[in-house]
C-alpha positions, -999 to +999 in steps of 0.1 A: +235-051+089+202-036+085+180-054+054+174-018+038+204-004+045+216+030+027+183+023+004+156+047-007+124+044-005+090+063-015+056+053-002+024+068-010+000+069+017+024+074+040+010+090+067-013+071+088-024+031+088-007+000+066+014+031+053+030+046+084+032+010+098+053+001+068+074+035+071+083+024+105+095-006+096+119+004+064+135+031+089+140+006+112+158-015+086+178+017+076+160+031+042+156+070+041+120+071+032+096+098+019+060+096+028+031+109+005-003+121+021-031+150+016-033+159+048-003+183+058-013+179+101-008+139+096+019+146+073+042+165+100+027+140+136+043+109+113+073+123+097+080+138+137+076+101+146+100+085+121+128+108+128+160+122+112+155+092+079+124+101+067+106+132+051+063+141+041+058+158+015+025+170+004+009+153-027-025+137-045-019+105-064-044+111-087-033+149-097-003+138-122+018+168-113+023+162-077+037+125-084+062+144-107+068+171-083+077+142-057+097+124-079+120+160-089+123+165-045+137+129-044+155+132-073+176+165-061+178+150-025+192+116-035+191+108-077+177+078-073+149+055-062+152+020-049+124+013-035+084+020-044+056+011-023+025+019-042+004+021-009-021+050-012-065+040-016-093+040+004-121+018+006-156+024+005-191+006+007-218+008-019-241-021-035-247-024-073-284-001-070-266+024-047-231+036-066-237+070-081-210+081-111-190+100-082-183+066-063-170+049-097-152+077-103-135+083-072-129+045-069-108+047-104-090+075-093-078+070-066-068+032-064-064+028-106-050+059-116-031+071-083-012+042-085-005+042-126+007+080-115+029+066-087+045+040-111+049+062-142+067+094-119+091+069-102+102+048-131+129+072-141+142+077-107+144+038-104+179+019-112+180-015-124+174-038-101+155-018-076+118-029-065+078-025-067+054-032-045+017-024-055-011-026-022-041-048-032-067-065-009-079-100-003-115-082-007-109-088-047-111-124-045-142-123-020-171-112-039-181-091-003-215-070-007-209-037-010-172-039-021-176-040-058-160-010-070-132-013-042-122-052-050-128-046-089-100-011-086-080-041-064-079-069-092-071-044-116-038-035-097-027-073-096-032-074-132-013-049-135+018-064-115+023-092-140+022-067-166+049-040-151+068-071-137+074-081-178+075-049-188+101-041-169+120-072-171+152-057-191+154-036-162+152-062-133+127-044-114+110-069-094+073-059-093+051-079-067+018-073-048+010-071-010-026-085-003-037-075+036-066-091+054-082-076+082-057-046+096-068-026+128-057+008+115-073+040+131-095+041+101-116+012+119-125+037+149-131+070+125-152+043+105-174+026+127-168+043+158-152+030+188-179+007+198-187-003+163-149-012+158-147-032+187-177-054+181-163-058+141-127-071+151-145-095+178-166-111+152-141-114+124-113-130+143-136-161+147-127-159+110-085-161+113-071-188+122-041-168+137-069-157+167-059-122+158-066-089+133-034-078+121-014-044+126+002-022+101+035-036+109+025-071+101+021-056+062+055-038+069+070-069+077+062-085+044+067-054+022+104-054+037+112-087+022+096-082-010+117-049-011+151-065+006+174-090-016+161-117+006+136-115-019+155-113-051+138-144-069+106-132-062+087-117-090+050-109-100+034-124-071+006-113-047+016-123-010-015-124+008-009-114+048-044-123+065-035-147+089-051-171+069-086-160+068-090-164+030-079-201+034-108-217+049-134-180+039-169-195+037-183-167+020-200-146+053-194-113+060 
């Protein structure tokens, strides 16, 4: 029997990257899920490719009334929620003399709020017992140039894990954290540029002892068995998935 099976399961961000990768993976272990994204064209290509169990719907994490307007399609479509996978951010690189009040702002939004949003508009959907999974980054522990904004909006999420995980103790809700490394997602190329991107993942996998950048489905892999009952005793903790760069990190970018 599948890990998932007959679950539900919402995850913001759904539409492209760690996301999508992680969508692929819940169908596979036989969730229905719902994907959140902006963009309506990427919206449609990944709901196309996950088939009959999953449906996009349009929404912002940081405009309030979409999370709730997600939350009322999934309540008349199913009553319930069983699974949240608080995936949705962006990165972006500024130094300390270079970040304008738009940047901090955006930053806030986006990762900070989007995800109090997501948390707050799912919650009464949620039975006891069901599950939370909140996407930070291993950039938080780094102290990377340019990152400051992006790795502060990051520790503030795992904070906020041990606080939702006691919280919501009288409800069993499990609440833990993903932490990727390095993921090849198409954002690299759109980034950096194809060259650019290539040059990047040769250097840094000198830096993982694995020999390899992950994929989206290696944080798919790990999301599943936070969300599955394999996982039951697990609570409040930030798996980190970087095939053990942060281990032996030097402190070089």
């Amino acid at each position: 029997m599948s890990v998932l099976e007959g679950r539900v399961a919402l995850i913001t961000g759904g539409n492209s990257g760690i996301g999508f990768g992680t969508a692929v993976r819940m169908v596979e272990e036989g969730a229905f899920v719902y994907i959140t994204g902006r963009d309506q064209d990427n919206l449609d290509r990944a709901a196309s490719q996950l088939g009959e169990n999953a449906r996009a719907l349009r929404a912002d994490v940081t405009v309030r009334q979409d999370m709730q307007a997600v939350a009322a399609q999934i309540r008349a479509a199913h009553g319930r929620l069983d699974i949240l996978f608080a995936n949705a951010g962006a990165a972006w690189y500024n130094t300390i003399e270079d970040l304008t009040d738009d940047q901090i702002s955006h930053g806030l939004d986006l990762d900070l709020k989007g995800t109090i949003h997501t948390v707050q508009s799912a919650l009464p959907l949620m039975p006891d017992g069901a599950t939370i999974i909140v996407n930070t980054s291993i950039t938080k522990d780094m102290g990377l140039p340019t990152y400051g904004v992006y790795a502060a909006t990051k520790a503030g999420l795992r904070s906020f894990v041990r606080t939702w995980m006691n919280e919501l103790r009288d409800r069993r809700i499990r609440v833990n954290a993903i932490s990727p490394g390095v993921i090849h997602t198409e954002s690299y190329e759109k980034d950096m540029g194809v060259d650019g991107a290539a040059v990047y993942v040769k250097r840094v996998v000198e830096e993982i002892p694995v020999g390899r950048v992950g994929v989206p489905e290696d944080i798919g892999n790990a999301v599943v068995f936070l969300a599955s009952d394999a996982a039951s005793f697990v609570n409040g903790i930030e798996l980190t998935v970087d095939g053990g760069q942060t281990q032996i990190y030097a402190g070089h970018n």
